[in-house]
VEXZA-946220 format. One line per field, with one value per atom (N, C-alpha, C, CB): x, y, z; residue number from 1; residue in one letter; atom name. Coordinates in pm, 1 decimal. Glycine has a CB too. Layout:
N
x <- X, ...
y <- Y, ...
z <- Z, ...
pos <- NUM, ...
code <- A, ...
site <- CA, ...
This chain:
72
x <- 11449.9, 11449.8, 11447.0, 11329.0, 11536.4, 11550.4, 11504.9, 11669.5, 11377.3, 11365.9, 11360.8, 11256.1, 11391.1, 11353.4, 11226.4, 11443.0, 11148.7, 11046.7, 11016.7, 11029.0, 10929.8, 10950.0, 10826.0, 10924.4, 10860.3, 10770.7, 10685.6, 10840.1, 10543.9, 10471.0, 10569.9, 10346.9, 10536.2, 10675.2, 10780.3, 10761.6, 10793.2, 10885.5, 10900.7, 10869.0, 11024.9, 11043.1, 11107.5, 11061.2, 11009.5, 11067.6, 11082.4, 11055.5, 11174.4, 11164.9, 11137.0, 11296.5, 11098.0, 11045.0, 11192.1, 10856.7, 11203.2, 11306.6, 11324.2, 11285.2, 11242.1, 11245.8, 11227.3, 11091.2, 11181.6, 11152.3, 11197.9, 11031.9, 11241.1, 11283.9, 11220.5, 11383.0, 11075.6, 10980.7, 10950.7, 10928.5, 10925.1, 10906.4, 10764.9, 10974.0, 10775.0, 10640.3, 10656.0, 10648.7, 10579.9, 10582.4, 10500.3, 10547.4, 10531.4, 10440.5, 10339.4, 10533.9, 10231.5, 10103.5, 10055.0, 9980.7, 10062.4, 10032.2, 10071.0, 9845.5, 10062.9, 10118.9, 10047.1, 10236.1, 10016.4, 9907.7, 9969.9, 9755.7, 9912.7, 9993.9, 9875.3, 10128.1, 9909.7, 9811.1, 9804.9, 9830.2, 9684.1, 9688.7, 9803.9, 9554.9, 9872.1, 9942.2, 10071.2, 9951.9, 10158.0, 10294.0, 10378.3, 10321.9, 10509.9, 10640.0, 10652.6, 10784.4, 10694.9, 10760.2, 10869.7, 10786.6, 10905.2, 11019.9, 11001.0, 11119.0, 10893.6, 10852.3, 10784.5, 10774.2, 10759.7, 10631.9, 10544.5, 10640.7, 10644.5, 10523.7, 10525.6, 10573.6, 10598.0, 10576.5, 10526.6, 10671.4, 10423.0, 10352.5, 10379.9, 10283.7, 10279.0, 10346.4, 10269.8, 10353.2, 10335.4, 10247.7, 10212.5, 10342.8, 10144.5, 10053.4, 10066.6, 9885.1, 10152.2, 10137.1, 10090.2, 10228.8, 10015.0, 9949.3, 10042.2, 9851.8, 10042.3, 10152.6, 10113.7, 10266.9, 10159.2, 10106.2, 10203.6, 10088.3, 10169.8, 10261.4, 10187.3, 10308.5, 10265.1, 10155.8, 10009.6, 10154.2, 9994.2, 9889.1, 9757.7, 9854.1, 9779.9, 9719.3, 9751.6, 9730.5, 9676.5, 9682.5, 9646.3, 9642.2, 9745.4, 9745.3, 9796.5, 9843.9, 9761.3, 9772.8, 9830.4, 9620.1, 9934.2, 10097.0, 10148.1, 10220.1, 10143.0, 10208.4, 10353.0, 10188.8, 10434.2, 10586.6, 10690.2, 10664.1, 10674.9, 10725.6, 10744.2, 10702.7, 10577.1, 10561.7, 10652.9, 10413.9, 10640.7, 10718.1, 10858.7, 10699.3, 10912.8, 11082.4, 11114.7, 11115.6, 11036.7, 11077.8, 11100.8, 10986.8, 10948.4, 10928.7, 11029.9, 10762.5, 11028.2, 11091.8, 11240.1, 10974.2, 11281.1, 11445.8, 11417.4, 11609.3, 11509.3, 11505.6, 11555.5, 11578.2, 11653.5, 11688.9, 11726.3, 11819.9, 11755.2, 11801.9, 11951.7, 11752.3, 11994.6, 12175.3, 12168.4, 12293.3, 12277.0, 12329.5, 12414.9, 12380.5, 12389.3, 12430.2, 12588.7, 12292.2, 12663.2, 12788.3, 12774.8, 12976.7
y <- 9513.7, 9640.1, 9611.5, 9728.6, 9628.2, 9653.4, 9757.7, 9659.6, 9766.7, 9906.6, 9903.2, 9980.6, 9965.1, 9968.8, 10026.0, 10024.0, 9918.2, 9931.6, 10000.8, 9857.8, 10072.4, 10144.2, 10076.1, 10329.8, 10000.0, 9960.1, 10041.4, 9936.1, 9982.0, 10054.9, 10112.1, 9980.3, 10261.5, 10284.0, 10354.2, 10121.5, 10359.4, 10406.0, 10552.2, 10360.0, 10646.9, 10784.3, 10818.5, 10855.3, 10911.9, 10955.7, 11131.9, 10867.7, 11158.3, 11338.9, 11363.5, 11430.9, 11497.3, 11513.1, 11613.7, 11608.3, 11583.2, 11617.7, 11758.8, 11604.9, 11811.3, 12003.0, 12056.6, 12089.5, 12031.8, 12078.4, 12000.3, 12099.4, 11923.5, 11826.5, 11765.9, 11866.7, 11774.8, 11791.3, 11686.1, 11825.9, 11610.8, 11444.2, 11371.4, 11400.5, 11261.9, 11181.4, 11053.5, 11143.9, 11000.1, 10855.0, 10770.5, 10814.2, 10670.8, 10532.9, 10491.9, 10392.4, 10493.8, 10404.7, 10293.4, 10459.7, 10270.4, 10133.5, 10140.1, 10098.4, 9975.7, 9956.8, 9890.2, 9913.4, 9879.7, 9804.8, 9772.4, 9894.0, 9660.7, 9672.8, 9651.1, 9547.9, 9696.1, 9736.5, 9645.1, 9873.0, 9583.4, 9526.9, 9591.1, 9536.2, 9694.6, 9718.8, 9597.1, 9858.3, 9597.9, 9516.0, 9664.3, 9403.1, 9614.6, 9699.9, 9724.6, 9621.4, 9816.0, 9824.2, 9750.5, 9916.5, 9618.2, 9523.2, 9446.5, 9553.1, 9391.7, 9294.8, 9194.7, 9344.2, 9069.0, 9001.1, 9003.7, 8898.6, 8967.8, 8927.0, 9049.3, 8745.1, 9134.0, 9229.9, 9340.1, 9258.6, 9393.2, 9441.2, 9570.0, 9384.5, 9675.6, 9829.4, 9818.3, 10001.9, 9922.9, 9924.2, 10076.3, 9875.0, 10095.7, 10264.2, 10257.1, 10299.6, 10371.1, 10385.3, 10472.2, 10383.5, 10480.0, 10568.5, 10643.0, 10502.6, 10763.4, 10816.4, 10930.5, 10836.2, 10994.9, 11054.7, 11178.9, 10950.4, 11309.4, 11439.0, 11520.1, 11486.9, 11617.4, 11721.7, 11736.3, 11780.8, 11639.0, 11623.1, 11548.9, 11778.7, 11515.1, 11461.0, 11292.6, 11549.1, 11245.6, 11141.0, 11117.6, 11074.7, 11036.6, 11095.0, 10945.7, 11247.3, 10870.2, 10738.5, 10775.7, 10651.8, 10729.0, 10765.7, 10695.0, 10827.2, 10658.0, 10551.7, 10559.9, 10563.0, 10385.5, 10424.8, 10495.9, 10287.9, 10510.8, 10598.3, 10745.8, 10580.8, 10809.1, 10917.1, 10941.9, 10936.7, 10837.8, 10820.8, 10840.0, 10673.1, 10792.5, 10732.0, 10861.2, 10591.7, 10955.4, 11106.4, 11185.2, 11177.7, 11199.4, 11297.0, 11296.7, 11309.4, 11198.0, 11147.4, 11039.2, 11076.5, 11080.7, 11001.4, 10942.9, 11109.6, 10890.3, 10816.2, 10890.5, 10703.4, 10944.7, 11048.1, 11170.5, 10999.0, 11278.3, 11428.7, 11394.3, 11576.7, 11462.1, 11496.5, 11629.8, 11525.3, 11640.8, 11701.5, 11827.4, 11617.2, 11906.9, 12038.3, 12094.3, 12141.7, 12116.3, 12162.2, 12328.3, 12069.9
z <- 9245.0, 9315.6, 9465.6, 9272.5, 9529.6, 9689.5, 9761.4, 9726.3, 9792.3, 9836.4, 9965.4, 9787.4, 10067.3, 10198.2, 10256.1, 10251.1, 10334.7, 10413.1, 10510.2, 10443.9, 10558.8, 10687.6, 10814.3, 10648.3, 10875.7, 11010.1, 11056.0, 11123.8, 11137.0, 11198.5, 11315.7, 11236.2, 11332.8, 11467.9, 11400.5, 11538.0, 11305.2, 11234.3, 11235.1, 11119.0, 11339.3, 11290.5, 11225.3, 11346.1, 11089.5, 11037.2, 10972.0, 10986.9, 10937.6, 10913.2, 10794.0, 10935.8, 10766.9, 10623.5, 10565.7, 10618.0, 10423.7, 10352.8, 10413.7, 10198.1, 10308.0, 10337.6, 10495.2, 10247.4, 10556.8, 10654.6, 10781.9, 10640.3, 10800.2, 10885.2, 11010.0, 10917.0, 11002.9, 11016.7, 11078.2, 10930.1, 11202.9, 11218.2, 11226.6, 11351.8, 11166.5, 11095.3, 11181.3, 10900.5, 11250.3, 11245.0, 11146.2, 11366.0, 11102.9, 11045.5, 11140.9, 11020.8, 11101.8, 11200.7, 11177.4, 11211.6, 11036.2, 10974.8, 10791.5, 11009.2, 10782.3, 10650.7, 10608.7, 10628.3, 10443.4, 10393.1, 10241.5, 10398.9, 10192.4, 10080.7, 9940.7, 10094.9, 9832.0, 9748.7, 9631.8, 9710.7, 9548.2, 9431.0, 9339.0, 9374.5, 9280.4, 9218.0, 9250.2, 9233.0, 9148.4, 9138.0, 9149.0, 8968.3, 9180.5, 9207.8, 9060.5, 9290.4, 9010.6, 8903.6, 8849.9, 8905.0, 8740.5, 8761.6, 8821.8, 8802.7, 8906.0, 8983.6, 8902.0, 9086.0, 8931.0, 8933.8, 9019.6, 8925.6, 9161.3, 9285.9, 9415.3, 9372.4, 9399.4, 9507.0, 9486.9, 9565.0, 9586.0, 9581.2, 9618.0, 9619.1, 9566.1, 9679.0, 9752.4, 9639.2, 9868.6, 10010.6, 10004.7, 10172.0, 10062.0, 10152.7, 10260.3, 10155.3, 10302.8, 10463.6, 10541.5, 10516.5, 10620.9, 10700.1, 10786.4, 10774.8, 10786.5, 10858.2, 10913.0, 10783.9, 11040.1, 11146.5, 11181.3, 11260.3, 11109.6, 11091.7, 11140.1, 10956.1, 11217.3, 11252.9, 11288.5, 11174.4, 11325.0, 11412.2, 11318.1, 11479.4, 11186.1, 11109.7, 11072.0, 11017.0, 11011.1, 10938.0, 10817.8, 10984.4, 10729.6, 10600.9, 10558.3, 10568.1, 10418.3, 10363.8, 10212.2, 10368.1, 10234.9, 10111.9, 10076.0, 10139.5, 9944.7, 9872.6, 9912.7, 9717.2, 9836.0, 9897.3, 9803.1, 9943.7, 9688.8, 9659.3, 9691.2, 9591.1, 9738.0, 9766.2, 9915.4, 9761.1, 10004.2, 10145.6, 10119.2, 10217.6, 10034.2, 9994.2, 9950.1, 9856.1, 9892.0, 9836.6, 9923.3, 9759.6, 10043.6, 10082.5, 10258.6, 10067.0, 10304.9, 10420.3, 10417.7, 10483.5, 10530.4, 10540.0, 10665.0, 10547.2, 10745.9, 10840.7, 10981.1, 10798.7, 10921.2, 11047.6, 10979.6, 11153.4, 11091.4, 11042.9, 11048.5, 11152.9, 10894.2, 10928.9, 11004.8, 10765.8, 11081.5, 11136.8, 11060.9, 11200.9, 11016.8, 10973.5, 11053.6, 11013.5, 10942.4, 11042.4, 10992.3, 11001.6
pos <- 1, 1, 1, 1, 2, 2, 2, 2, 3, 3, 3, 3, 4, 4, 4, 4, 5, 5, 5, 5, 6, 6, 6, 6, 7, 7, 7, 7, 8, 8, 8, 8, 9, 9, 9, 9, 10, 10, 10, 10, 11, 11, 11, 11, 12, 12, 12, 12, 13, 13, 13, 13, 14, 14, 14, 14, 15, 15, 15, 15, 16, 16, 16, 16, 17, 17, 17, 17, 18, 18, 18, 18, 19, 19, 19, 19, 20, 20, 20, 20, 21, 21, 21, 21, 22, 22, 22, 22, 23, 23, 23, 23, 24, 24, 24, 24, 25, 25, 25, 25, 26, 26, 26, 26, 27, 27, 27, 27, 28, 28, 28, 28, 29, 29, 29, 29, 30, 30, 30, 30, 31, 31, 31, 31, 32, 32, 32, 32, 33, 33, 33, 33, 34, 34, 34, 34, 35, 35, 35, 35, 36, 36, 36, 36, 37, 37, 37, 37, 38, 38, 38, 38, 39, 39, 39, 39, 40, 40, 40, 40, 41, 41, 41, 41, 42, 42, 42, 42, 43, 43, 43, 43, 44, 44, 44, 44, 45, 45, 45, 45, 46, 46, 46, 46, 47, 47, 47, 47, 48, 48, 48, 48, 49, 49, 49, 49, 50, 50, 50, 50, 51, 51, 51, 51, 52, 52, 52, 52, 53, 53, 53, 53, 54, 54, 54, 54, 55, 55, 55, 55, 56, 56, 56, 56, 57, 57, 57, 57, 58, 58, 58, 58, 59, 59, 59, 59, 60, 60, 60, 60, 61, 61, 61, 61, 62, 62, 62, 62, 63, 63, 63, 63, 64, 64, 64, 64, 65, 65, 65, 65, 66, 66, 66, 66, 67, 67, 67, 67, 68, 68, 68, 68, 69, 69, 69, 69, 70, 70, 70, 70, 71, 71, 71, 71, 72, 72, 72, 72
code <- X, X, X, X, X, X, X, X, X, X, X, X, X, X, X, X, X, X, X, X, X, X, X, X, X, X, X, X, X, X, X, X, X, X, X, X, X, X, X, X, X, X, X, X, X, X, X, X, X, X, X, X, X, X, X, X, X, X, X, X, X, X, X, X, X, X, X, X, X, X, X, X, X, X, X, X, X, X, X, X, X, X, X, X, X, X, X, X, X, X, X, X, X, X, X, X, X, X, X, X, X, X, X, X, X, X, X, X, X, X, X, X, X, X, X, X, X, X, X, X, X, X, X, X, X, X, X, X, X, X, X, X, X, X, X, X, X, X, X, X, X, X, X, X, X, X, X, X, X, X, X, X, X, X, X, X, X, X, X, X, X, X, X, X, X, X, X, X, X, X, X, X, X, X, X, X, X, X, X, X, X, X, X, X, X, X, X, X, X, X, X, X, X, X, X, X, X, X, X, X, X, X, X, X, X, X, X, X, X, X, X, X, X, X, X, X, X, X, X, X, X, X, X, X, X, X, X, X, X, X, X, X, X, X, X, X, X, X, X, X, X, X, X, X, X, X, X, X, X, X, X, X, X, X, X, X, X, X, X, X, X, X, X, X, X, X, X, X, X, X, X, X, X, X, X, X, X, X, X, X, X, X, X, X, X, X, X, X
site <- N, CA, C, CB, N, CA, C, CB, N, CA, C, CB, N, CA, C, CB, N, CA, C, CB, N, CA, C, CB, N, CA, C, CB, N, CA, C, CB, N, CA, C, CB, N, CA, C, CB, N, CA, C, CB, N, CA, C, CB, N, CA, C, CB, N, CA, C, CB, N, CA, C, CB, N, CA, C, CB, N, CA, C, CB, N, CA, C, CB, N, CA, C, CB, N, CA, C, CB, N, CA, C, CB, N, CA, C, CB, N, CA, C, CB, N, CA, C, CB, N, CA, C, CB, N, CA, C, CB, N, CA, C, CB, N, CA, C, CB, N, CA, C, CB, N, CA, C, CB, N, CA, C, CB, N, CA, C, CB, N, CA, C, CB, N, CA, C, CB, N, CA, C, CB, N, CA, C, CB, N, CA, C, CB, N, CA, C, CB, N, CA, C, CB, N, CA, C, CB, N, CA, C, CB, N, CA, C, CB, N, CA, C, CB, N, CA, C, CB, N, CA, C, CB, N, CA, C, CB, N, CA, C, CB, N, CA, C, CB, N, CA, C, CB, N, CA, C, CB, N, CA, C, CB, N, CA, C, CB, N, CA, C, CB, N, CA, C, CB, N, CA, C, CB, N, CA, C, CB, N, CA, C, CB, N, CA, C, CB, N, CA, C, CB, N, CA, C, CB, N, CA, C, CB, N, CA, C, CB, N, CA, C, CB, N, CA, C, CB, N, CA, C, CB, N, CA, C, CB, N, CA, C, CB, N, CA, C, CB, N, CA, C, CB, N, CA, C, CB, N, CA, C, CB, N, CA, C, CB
């Protein structure tokens, strides 16, 4: 499984709302990847609306993209 990582620093928007989040930190958790042996999942702390909030990466990979498309 190739999944992509997101860096501390990282902006990003939220699906529905387009909403922008940065990454504050990354941590990675006793659990295994699903299909893995040796990699691990990470939790990332992430900084929306004026909160801070610690989100697995799946939950991140759902809820956020990397940039906004552009609507024609």
């Amino acid at each position: 499984m190739n999944k992509q990582t997101f860096e501390p620093g990282t902006l990003l928007f939220r699906v529905k709302t387009g909403q922008p989040a940065i990454v504050i930190a990354l941590q990675e958790t006793p659990k295994k990847t699903y299909g893995t042996l040796d990699t691990k999942r990470l939790m990332y702390r992430i900084f929306e609306d004026g909160r801070y909030s610690w989100k697995h990466d799946m939950q991140v990979h759902a809820e956020y993209k990397l940039k906004s498309e552009s609507k024609k």
